[in-house]
C-alpha positions as CSV (number, residue, x, y, z in Angstrom):
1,X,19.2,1.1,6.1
2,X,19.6,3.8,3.2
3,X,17.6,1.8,0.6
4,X,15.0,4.7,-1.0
5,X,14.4,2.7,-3.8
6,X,12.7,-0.8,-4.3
7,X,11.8,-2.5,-7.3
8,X,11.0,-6.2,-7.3
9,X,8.3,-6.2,-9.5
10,X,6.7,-9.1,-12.0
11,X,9.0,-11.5,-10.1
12,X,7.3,-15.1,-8.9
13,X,8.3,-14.3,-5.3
14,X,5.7,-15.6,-2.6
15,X,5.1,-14.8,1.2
16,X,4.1,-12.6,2.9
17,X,5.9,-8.8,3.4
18,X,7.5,-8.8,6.9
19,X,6.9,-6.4,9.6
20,X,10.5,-5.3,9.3
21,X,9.7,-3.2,6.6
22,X,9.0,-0.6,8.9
23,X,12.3,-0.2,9.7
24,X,13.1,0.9,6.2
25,X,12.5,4.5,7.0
26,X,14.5,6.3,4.0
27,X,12.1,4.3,1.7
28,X,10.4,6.7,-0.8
29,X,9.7,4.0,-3.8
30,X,8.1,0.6,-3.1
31,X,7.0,-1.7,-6.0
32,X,6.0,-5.4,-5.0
33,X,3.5,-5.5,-8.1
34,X,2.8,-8.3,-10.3
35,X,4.2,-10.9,-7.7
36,X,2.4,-13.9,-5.7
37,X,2.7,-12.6,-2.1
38,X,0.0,-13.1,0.1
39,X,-0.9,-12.1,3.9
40,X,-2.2,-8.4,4.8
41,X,-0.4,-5.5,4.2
42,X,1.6,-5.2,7.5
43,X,0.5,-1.8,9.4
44,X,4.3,-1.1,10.0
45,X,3.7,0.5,6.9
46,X,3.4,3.7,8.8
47,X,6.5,3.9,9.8
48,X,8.1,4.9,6.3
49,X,7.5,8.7,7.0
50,X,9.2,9.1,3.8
51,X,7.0,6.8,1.1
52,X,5.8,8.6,-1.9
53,X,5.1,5.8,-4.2
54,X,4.0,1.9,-3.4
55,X,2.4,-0.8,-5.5
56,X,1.3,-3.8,-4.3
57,X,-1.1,-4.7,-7.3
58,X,-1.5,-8.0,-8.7
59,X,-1.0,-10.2,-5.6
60,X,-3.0,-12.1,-3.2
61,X,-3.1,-9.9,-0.7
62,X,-5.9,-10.3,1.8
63,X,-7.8,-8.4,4.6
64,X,-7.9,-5.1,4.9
65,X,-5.5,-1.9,4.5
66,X,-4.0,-0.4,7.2
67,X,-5.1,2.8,8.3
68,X,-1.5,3.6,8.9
69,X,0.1,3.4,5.7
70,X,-1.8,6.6,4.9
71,X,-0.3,8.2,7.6
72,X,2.7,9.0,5.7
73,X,1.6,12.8,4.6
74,X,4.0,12.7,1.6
75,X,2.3,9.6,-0.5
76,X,1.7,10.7,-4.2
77,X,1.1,7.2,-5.8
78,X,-1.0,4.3,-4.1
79,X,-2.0,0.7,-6.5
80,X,-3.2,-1.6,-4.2
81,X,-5.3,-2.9,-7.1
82,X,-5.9,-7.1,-8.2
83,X,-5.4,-8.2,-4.8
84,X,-8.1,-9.8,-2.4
85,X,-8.2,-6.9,0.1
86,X,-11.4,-6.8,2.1
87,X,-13.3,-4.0,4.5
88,X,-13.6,-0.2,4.0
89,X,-10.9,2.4,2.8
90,X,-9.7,4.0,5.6
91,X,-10.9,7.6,5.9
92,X,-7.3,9.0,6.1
93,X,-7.3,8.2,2.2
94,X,-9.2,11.9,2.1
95,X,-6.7,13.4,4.1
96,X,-3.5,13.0,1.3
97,X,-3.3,16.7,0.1
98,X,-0.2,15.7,-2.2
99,X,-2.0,12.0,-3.5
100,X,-2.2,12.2,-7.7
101,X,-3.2,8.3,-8.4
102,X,-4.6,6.1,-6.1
103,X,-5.8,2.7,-7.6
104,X,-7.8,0.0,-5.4
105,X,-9.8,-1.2,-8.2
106,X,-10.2,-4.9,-8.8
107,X,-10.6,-6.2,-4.5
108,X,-13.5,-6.7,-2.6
109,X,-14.0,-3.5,-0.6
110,X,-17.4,-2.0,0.8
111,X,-18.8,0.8,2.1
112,X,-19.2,4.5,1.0
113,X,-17.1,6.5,-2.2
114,X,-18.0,9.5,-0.7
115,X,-15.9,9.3,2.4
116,X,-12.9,8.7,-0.2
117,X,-13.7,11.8,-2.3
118,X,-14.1,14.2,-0.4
């Protein structure tokens, strides 16, 4: 597909997000916030090579985040806040040179900060 842009936003949509999304590789903007979509962020989320901004704030999202949707070098704005995400932050979170706002406040994460700022 040549969708770059998705808004769905402060909806009352519920499920899960498929693993198809992946195939969206043209996808630069991805807002889901504000929403009651639940199930884990699918690691598929790698694949969009060209994702700059996501938000998946304000959901029910559980377990923990996919090392691979940091592997997308080009990411500038993360909000995974208000969700029910569990685990440590993956330590390629350090590793986004171009990353300007990255917001995982409000879940129930562990571990070190200092693996995240530095």
């Amino acid at each position: 597909t040549n969708l770059d842009f998705v808004t769905i936003g402060d909806n009352f949509l519920t499920g899960t997000l498929p693993s198809q999304l992946g195939q969206m590789t043209l996808l630069e903007y991805f807002y889901v916030e504000g929403n009651s979509l639940t199930g884990t962020l699918p690691k598929e989320l790698g694949q969009l090579t060209s994702l700059k901004y996501v938000d998946f704030s304000n959901n029910g999202f559980i377990g923990t985040v996919p090392k691979e949707l940091f592997e997308s070098n080009g990411l500038i704005y993360v909000n995974i806040s208000m969700n029910a995400l569990t685990g440590t932050m993956p330590p390629e979170v350090s590793e986004l040179d171009d990353m300007s706002i990255f917001d995982f406040s409000q879940n129930n994460f562990t571990g070190s900060v200092n693996n995240l700022l530095c």
